[in-house]
C-alpha positions as CSV (number, residue, x, y, z in Angstrom):
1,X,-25.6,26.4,-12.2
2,X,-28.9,28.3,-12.4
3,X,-27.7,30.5,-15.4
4,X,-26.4,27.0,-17.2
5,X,-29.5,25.2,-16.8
6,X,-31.6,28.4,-17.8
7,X,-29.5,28.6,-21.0
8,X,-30.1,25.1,-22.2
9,X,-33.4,24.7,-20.8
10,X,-32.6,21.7,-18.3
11,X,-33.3,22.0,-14.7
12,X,-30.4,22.5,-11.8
13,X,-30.8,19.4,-10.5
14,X,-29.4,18.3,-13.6
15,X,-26.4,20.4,-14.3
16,X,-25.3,19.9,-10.1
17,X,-26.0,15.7,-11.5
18,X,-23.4,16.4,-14.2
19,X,-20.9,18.3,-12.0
20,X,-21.2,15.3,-9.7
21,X,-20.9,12.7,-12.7
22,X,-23.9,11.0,-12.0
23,X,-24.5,7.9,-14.0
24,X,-28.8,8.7,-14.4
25,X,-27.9,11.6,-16.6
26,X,-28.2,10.8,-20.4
27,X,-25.1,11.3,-23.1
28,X,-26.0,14.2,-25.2
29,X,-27.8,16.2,-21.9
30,X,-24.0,16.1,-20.3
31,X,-21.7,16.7,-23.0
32,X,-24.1,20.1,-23.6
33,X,-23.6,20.8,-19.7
34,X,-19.8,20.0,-19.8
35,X,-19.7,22.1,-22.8
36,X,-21.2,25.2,-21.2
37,X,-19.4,24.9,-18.2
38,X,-15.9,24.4,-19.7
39,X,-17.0,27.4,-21.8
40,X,-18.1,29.8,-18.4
41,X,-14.7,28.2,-16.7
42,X,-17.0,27.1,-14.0
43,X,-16.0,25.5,-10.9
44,X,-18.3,23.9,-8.2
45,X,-18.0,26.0,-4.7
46,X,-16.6,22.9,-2.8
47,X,-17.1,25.1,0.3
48,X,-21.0,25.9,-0.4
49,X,-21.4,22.0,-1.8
50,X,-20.0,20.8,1.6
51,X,-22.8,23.1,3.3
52,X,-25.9,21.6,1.0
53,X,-24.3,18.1,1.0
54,X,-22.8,17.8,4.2
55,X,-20.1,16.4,2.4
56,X,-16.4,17.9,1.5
57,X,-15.3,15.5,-1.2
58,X,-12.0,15.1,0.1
59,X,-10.5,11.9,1.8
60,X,-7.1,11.6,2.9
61,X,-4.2,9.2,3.2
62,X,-1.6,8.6,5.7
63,X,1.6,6.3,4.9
64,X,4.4,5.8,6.7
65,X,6.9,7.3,3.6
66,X,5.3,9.6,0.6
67,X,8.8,8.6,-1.8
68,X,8.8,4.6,-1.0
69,X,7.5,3.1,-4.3
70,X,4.9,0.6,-3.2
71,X,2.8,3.7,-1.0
72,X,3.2,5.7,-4.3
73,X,1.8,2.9,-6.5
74,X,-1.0,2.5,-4.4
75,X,-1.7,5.9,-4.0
76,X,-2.0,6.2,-8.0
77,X,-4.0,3.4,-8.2
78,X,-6.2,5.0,-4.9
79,X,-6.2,8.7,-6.5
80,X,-7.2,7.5,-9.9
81,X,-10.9,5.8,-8.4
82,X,-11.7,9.2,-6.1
83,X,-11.0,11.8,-9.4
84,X,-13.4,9.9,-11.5
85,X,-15.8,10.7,-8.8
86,X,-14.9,13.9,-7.9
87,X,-13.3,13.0,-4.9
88,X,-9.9,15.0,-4.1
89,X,-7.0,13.7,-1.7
90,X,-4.6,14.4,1.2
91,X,-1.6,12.4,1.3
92,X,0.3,12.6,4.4
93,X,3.3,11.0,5.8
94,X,3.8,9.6,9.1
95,X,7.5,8.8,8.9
96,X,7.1,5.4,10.6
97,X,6.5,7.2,13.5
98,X,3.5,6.0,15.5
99,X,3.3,9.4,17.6
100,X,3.5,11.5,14.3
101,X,0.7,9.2,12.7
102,X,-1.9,9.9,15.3
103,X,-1.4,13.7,15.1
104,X,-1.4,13.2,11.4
105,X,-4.8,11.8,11.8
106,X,-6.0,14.4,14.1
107,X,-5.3,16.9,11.9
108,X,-6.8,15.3,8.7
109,X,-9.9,14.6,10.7
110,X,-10.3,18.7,11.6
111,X,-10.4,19.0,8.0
112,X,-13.9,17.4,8.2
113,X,-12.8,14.6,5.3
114,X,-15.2,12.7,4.3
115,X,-13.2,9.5,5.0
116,X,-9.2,8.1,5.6
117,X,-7.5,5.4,4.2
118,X,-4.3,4.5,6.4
119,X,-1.1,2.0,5.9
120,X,-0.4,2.1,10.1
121,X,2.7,2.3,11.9
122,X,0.5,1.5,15.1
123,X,1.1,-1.0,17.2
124,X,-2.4,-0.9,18.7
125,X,-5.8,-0.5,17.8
126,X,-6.4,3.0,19.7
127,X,-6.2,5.5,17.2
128,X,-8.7,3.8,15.2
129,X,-11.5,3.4,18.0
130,X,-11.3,7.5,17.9
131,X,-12.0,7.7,13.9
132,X,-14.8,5.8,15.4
133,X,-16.1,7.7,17.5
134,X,-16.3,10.4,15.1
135,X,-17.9,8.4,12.7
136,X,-15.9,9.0,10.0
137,X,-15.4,5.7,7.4
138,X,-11.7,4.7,7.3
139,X,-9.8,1.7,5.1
140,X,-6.9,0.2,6.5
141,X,-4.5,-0.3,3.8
142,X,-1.4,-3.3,4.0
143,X,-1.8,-3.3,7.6
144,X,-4.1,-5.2,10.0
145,X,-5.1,-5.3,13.2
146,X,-5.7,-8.8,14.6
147,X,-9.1,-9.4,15.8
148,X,-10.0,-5.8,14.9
149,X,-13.3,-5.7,12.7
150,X,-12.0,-3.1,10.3
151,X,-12.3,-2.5,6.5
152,X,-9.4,-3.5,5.5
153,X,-7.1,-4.0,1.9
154,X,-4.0,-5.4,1.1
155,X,-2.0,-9.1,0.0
156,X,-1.9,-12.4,1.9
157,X,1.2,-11.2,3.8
158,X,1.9,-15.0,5.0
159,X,1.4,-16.4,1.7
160,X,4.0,-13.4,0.3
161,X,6.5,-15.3,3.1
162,X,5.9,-18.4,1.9
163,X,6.5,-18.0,-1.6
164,X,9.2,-16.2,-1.4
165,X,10.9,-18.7,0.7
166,X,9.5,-21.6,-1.7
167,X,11.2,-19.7,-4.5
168,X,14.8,-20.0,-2.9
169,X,14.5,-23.6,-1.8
170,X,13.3,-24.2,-5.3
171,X,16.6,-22.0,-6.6
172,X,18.5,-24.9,-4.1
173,X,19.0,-22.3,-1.2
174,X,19.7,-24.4,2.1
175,X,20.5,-21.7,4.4
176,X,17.9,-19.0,3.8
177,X,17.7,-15.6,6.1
178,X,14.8,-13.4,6.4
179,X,15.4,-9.7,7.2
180,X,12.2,-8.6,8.4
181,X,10.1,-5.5,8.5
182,X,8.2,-3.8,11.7
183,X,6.2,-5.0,14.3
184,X,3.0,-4.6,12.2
185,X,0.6,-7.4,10.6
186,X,2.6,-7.3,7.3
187,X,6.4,-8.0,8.6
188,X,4.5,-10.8,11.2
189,X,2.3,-12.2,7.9
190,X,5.9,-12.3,6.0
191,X,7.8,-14.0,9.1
192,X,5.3,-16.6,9.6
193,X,5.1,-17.5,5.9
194,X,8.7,-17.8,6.1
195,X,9.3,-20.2,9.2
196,X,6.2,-22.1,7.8
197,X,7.8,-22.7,4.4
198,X,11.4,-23.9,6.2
199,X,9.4,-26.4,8.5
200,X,7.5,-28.3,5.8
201,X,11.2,-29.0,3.7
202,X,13.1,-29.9,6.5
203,X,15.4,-27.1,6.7
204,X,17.0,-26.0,9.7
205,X,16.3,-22.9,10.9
206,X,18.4,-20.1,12.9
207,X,17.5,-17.7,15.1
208,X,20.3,-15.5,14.1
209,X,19.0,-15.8,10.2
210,X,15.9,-13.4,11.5
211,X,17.5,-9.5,11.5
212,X,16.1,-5.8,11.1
213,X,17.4,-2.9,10.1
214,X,16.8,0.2,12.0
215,X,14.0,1.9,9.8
216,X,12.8,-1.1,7.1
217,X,9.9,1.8,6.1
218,X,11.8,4.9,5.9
219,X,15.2,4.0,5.4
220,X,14.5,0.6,3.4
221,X,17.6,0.5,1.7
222,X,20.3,1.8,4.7
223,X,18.2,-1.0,6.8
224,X,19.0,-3.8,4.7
225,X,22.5,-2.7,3.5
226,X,23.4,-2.9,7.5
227,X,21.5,-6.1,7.9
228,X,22.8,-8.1,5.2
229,X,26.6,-6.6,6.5
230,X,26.0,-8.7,9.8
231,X,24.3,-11.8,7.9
232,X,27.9,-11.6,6.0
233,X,29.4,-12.0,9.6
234,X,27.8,-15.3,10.4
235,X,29.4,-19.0,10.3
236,X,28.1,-20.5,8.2
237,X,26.7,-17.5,6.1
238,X,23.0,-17.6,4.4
239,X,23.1,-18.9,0.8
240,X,19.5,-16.9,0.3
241,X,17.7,-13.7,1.6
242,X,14.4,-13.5,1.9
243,X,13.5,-9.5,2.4
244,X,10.4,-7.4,3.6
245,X,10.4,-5.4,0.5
246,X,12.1,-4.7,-2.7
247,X,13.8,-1.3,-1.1
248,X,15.3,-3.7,1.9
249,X,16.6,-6.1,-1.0
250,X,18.9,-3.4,-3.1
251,X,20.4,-2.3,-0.3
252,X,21.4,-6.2,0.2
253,X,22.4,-7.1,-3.1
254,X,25.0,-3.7,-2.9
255,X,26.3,-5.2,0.6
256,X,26.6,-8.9,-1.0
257,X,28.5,-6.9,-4.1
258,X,30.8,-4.8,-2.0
259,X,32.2,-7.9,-0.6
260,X,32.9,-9.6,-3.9
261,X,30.2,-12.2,-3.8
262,X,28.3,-13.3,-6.4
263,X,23.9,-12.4,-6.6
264,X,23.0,-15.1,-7.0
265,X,25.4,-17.3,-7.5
266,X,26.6,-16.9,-3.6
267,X,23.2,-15.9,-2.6
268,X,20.4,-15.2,-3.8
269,X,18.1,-12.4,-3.4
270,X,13.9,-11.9,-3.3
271,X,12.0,-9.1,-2.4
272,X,8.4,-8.1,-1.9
273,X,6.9,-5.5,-4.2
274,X,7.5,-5.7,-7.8
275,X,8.1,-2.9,-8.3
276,X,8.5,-1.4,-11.7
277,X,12.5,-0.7,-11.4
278,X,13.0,-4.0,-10.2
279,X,14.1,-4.9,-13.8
280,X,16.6,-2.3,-14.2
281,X,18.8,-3.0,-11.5
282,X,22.6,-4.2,-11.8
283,X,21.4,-7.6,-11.3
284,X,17.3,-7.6,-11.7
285,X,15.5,-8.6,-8.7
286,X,13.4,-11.5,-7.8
287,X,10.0,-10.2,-6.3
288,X,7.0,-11.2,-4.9
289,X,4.1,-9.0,-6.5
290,X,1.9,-8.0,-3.9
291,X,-0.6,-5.7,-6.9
292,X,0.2,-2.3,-5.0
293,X,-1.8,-0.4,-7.5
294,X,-4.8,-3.0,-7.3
295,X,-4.9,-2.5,-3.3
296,X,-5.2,1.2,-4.1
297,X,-8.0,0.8,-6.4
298,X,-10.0,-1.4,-4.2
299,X,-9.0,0.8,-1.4
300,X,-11.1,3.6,-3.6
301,X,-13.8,1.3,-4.7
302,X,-14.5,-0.1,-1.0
303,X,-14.0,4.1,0.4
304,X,-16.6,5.3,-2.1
305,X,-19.0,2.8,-0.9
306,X,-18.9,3.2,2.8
307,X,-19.2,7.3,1.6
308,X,-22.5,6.6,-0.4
309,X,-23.5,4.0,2.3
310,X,-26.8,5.3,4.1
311,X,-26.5,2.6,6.8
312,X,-22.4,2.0,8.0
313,X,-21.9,-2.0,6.4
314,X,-20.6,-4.4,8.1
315,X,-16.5,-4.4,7.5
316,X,-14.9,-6.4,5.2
317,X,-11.5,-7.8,4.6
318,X,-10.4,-7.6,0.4
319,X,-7.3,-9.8,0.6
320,X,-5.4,-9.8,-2.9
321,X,-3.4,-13.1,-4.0
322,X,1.0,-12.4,-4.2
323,X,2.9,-14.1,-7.2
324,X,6.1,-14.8,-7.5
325,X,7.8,-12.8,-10.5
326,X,11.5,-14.5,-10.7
327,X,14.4,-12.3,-12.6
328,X,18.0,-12.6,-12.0
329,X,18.7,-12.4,-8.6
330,X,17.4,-16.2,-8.0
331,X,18.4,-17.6,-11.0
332,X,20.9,-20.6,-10.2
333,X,21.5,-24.1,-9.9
334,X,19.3,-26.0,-8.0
């Protein structure tokens, strides 16, 4: 840096200002400094930075599955915010496993990163009170802790239930299961959306309409392939599926096939998730958007912050608004 900003006559505060992409730097002064340094091949000693700073410019991320689609929309939308600040990340996968998650965290916070961003598979708040301790900022990501004063980012999980159902009374479903996800805020946001939506039409509701599969996070679509299979076995059977997310509902629109029923003639089928296959599929599914790639990039945004923050803010809860996006899998007579 000292040999740039002799060259061109600026000072080193101003060449480490570009190589941080600080905004008080003019136009023409950076494109000169980026010019030189693409032109040396320079790259910033994280190490030494970290040192000087007391920063390392690298967060990290823990999800429950790296190849489900909704963590790696998020993630895009996560990594694309911290690379325009020079920010690098850590993705990590926890499996679904609780145990696995807090020794994930443990050894992402010996990395001395400058903050986490988490989608738990906790049932409890414990892990989180020692990120505290240490005084590193974390975002929760999808998943809440009730009565937990956290920063937190995701989608109305009870209005995601709720609209979902809506959507397959309004499709003339009169018999409508849910197969639901873990025992984490999401699945019980999505449940109680559900049950609220059947109590104000009327519709009776079954206990035995209420399944999970054995791993809706990991194994999304083996968990609602063997869900829907016992939904098939019940008298009478459901004439709609409401499901955690869009993973759960392929594996039950192949169980409905298999058995020579119609989707969604027979029953129909909505997910959670939009996800950007949804269209694609033998019979195009009805989803509930939940903007996976917007909670990233608030996720970023509200990170950055508590980074920059001099004093620790208060915590606050960015809850995004679900939409309905209806394809073929819903699409019958009323």
């Amino acid at each position: 840096m000292k040999d740039i900003a002799r060259e061109l006559g600026v000072s080193v505060v101003t060449v480490s200002k570009v190589v941080r992409n600080h905004s008080d730097i003019g136009e023409e002064t950076r494109q000169r400094v980026l010019k030189r340094i693409k032109e040396l091949n320079y790259e910033p000693n994280m190490a030494a930075r970290a040192l000087v700073t007391g920063r390392t410019y690298a967060t990290g991320l823990i999800v429950p599955d790296l190849v489900h689609p909704f963590f790696a929309e998020v993630a895009g939308g996560l990594s694309d915010v911290l690379r325009r600040k020079n920010y690098s990340l850590l993705i990590s996968s926890s499996q679904g496993d609780p145990d696995l998650e807090r020794q994930e965290i443990k050894r992402l916070l010996s990395r001395r990163l400058d903050a986490l961003m988490i989608a738990s598979t906790e049932w409890s708040a414990e892990s989180f009170r020692r990120i505290e301790a240490q005084k590193v900022p974390y975002v929760l990501i999808d998943r809440g802790f009730p009565g937990m004063p956290a920063n937190f980012v995701g989608v109305d999980d009870v209005a995601v239930g709720r609209l979902a159902t809506e959507h397959l009374i309004s499709a003339g479903c009169r018999r409508i299961a849910h197969i639901r996800g873990p025992a984490t805020s999401t699945a019980v946001g999505r449940l109680e959306g559900y049950t609220q939506a059947l109590t104000g039409s009327d519709l009776a509701q079954f206990q035995d309409y209420v399944v999970m599969g054995r791993s809706p996070d990991v194994d999304s679509w083996i968990s609602g392939h063997e869900a829907m299979k016992k939904l098939l076995q019940l008298d009478p059977r459901p004439d709609g599926v409401f499901c955690y997310n869009d993973p759960i509902a392929i594996g039950v629109i192949d169980a409905i096939l298999e058995t020579g029923l119609l989707v969604p003639q027979d029953i129909a089928v909505i997910g959670c998730g939009n996800l950007h296959y949804d269209k694609s599929l033998r019979v195009p599914l009805s989803s509930v958007d939940q903007q996976s790639r917007a909670i990233g990039e608030r996720a970023g945004k509200l990170v950055l912050s508590l980074i920059e923050a001099k004093i620790p803010p208060q915590p606050r809860s960015i809850m995004l608004q679900p939409a309905v996006v209806p394809r073929e899998s819903t699409r019958r007579s009323a």
